[in-house]
C-alpha positions in Angstrom: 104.7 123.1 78.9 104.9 120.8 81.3 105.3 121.2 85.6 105.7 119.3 88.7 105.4 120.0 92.4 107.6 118.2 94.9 105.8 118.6 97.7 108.6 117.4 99.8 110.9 120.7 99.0 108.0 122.4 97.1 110.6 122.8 94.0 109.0 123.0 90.7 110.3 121.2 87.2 109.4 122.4 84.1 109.8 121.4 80.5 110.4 124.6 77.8 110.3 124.9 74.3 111.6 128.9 75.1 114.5 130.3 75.9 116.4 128.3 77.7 118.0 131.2 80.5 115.0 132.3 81.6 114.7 133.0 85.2 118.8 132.3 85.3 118.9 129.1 85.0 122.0 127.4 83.4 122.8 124.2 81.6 124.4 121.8 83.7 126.8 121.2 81.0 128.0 125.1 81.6 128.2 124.5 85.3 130.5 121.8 85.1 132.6 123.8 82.5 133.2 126.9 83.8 133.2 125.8 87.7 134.1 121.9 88.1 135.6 122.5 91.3 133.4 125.2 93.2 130.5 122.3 92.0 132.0 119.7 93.3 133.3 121.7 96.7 129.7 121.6 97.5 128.4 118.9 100.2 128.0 115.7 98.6 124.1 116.0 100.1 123.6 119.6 97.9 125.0 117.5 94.7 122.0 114.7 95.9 119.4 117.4 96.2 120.6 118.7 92.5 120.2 115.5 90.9 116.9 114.6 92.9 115.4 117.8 91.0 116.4 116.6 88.0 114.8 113.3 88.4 111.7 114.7 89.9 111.8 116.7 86.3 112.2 113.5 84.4 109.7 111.9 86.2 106.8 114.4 85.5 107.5 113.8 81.9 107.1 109.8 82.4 103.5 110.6 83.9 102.5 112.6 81.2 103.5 110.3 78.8 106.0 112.1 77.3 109.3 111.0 75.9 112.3 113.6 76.0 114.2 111.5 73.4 117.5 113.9 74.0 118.1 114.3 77.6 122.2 115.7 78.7 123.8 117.8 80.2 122.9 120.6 77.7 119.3 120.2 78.0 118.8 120.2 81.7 119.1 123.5 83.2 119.7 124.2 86.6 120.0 127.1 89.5 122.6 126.2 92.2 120.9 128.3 94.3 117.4 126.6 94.5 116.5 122.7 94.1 114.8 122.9 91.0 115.2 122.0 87.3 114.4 122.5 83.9 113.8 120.6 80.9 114.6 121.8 77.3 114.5 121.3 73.7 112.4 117.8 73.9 109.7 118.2 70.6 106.6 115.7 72.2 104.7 115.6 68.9 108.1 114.4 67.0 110.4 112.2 70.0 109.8 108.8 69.8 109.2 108.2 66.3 112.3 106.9 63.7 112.0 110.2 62.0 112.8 112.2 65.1 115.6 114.8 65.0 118.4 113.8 66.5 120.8 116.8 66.3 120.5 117.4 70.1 121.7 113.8 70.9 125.1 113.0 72.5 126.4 110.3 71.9 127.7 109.6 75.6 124.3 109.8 76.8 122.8 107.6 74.5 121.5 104.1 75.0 124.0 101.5 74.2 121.1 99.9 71.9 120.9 103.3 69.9 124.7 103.1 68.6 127.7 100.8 67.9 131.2 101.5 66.3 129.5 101.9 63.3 127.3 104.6 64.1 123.8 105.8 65.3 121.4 102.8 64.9 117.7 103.8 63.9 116.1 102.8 66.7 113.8 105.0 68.0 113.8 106.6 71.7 111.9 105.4 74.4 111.2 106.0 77.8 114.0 103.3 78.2 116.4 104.9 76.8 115.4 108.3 78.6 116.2 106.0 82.2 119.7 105.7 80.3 120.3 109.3 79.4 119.3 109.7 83.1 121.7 107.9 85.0 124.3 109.7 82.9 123.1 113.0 83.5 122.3 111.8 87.3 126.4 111.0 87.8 127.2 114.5 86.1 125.6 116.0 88.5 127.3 113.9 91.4 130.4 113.6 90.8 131.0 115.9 87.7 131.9 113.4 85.0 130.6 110.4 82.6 130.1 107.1 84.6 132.1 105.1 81.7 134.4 104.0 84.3 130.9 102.0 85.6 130.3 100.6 82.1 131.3 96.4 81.2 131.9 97.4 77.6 132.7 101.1 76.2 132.1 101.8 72.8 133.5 104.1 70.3 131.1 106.8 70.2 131.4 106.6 74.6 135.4 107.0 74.3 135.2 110.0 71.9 132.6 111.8 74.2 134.6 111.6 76.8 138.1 111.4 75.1 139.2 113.9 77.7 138.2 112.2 81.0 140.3 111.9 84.0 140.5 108.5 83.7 142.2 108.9 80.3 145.0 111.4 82.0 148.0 110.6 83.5 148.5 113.9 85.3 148.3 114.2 89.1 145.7 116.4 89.3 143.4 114.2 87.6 144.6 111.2 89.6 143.9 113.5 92.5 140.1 113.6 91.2 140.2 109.7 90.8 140.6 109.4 94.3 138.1 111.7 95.6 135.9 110.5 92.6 135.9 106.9 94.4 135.9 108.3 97.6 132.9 110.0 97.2 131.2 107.0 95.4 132.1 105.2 98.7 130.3 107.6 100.7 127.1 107.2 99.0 123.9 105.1 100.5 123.6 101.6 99.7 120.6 101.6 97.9 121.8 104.7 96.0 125.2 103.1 94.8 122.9 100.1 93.6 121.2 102.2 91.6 124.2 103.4 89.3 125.1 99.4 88.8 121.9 98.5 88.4 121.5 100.8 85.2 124.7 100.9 84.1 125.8 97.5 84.6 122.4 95.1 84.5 120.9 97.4 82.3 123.6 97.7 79.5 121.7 94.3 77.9 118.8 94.2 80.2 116.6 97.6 78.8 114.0 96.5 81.5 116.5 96.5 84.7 117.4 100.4 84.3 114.9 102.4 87.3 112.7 104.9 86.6 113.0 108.7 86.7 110.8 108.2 89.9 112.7 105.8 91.6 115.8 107.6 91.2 113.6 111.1 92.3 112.3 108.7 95.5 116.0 107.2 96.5 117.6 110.8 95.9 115.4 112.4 97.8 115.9 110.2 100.9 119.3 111.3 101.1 119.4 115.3 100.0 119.8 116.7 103.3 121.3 116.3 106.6 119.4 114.2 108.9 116.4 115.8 110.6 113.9 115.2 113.1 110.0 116.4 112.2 108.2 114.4 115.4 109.3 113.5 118.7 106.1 112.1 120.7 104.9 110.8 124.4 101.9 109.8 124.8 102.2 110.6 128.5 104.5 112.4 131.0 103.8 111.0 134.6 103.8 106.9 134.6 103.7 105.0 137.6 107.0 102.6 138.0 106.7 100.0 135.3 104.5 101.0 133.1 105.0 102.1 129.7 105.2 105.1 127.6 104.8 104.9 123.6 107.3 107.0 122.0 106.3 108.2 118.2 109.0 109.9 115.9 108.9 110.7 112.3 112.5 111.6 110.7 113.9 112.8 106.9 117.2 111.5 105.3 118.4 108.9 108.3 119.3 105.4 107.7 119.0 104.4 111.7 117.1 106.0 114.7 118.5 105.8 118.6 115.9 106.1 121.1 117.2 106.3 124.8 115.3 106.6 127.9 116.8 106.2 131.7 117.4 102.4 131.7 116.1 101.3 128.2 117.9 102.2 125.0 117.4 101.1 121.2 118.2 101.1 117.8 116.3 100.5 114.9 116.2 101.3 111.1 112.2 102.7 111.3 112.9 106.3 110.4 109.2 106.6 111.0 107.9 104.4 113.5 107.0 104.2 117.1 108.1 102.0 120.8 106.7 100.9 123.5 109.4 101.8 127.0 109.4 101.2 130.4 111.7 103.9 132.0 113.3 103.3 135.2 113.9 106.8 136.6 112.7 110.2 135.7 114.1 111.9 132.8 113.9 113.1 128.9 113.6 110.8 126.4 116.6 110.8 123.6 116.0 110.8 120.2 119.3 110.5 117.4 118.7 110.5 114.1 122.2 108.8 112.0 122.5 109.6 108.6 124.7 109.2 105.7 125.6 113.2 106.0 125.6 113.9 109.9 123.3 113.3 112.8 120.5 115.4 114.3 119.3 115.4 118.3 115.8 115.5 119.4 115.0 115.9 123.4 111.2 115.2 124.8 109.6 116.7 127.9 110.5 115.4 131.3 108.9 111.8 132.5 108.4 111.5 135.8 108.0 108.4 137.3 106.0 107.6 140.0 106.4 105.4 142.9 103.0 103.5 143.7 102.2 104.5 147.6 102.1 102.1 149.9 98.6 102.3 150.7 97.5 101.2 147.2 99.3 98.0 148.1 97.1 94.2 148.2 97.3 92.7 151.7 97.1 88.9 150.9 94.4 87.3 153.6 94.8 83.7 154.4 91.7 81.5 154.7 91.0 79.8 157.9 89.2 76.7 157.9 88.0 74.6 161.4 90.1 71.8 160.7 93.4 73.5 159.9 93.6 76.5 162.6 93.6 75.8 166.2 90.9 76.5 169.0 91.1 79.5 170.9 90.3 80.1 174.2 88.2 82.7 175.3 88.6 84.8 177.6 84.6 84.6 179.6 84.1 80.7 180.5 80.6 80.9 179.8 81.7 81.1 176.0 82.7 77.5 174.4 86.1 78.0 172.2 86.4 79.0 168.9 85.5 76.1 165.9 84.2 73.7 169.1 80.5 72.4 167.7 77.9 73.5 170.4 77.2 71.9 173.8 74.0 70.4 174.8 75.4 71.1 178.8 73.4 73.2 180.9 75.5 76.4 181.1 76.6 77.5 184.9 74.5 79.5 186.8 76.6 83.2 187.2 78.2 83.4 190.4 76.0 85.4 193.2 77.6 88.3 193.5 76.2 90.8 196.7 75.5 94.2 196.2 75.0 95.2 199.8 71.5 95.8 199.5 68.2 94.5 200.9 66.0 92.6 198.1 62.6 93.8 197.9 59.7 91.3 197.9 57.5 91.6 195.2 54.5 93.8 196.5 50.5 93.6 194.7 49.1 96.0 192.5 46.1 97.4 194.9 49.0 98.4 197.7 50.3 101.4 195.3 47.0 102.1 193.7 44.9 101.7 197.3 47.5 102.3 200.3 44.8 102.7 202.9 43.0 99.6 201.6 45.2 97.9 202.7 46.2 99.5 206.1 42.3 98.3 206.7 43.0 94.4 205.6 46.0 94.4 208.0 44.4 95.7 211.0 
């Protein structure tokens, strides 16, 4: 037994040697027999989530070394109702080597190095030829048929496999499906599309150009879900007017982000990044995350913005120098003006000014301390 955690979706993928309904599971192969169309009525970002779990269970096998040698759609086993898959019937001790079993292989999943026209080739299965078996089971999953309409060459064995395809029908209802088909394809991510050429195109000669169950798990993952928004952050909520505020977000399956404040607004491909914004007026800040498969609306706290008072305000203070700023008068004469150098002229005596009184003449000592001493001297 082998088992994965996703720690994204906490889903779990397990590979069986048992029975393969346990716990209700059901081959995808069944899934897309007995209900093609209530499969693919499902939102094109449930099908992504379906085949990311798949990948993710691919993947754990690639990191424990171990090659599956016959994944299809009859070996992967799946619950609509929860992301997660299963793995069965690979034989780890046995895949891999040129005596392997290959009664479980179909040939429309099988490497185009592992057949021709003239049959099965002996090569043995690889963990290349797993990334193969993949991106057909991946596309199953999707869109509900074989990608051979993807393919720059299609063998025998491919044609037969799918010998009743849409593409092979003439009747409306599977010309209908054609359209929707390519519709759909349309509708998918950039980097997602690029994946299905990229293996089914590059990689029909190129072994080393088809991705790996983890970059497929990675990509798919990106885009299983409506857009969401985990982390709208401001570093502050009051700012004085024009300073900054750094705005943090962290967002799951969106392709752009819109951050709009009062007076500043941008858009950026970051789904996990950060700004620096000067708002003009009090308000929210905005936060839109735009995805492949809607949008989703974040709204921070209030910022207010501050007007800086008056008070805290610099006066400038021009500097005065004696030869650039002219003499002042004062206002007592006595007083020479203002940046004049000093005058060696006797300043003028104060104006007498009379009181009304009689001056006193200046009196000796002995008359207070001896009065009658004195009365003697006069007599």
């Amino acid at each position: 037994m082998c088992a994965a955690w996703d720690d994204a979706h906490q889903e779990h993928v397990v590979l069986l040697d048992a029975d393969r309904y346990a716990n209700q599971p059901r081959p995808l192969h069944d899934l897309l027999t007995d209900d093609p169309a209530g499969h693919l009525a499902r939102p094109l970002w449930e099908r992504l989530r379906l085949a990311a779990s798949i990948a993710t269970a691919v993947a754990a096998l690639d990191e424990a070394g171990i090659v599956h040698g016959g994944i299809n759609t009859a070996s992967v086993l799946v619950d609509p109702g929860r992301p997660a898959a299963v793995l069965t019937g690979a034989a780890p001790a046995t895949v891999g080597r040129a005596d392997a079993d290959r009664s479980q292989l179909l040939d429309g999943h099988l490497a185009p190095e592992l057949y021709d026209r003239f049959g099965v080739h002996p090569e043995v299965t690889d963990a290349v030829t797993d990334r193969w078996a993949l991106a057909v089971v991946l596309h199953h999953a999707i869109f509900g048929t074989h990608p051979y309409w993807h393919l720059p060459d299609l063998a025998p064995a491919t044609l037969e496999a799918d010998r009743d395809g849409p593409d092979h029908s003439t009747e409306p209802t599977y010309q209908a499906y054609r359209d929707w088909r390519r519709a759909e394809f349309a509708a998918l991510p950039t980097g997602l599309a690029n994946l299905f050429r990229q293996v089914l195109r590059t990689g029909w000669k190129d072994r080393q150009a088809r991705p790996t169950a983890a970059t497929w798990a990675r990509e798919l993952g990106r885009w299983a879900g409506p857009p969401q928004v985990d982390l709208l952050d401001v570093d502050r909520t009051h700012v004085l007017s024009g300073d900054a505020v750094t705005v943090r977000w962290r967002t799951r399956h969106a392709r752009s982000v819109l951050v709009a404040a009062p007076g500043f607004g941008v858009v950026t491909d970051d789904v996990d990044g950060s700004v620096e914004l000067v708002p003009t007026s009090s308000g929210p800040i905005r936060l839109r995350a735009v995805g492949p498969f809607g949008s989703a609306e974040e709204v921070s706290a209030v910022i207010s913005v501050l007007a800086i008072p008056p008070w805290c305000g610099a006066v400038p203070v021009p500097q005065l120098s004696p030869a650039s700023t002219p003499a002042i008068t004062s206002r007592r004469p006595n007083l020479p003006p203002l940046g004049a150098p000093p005058s060696t002229a006797a300043s003028p005596e104060a104006p007498h000014v009379p009181t009304g009184r009689r001056r006193l003449a200046p009196r000796p000592l002995t008359t207070f301390l001896f009065p009658n001493r004195g009365r003697q001297h006069d007599q």
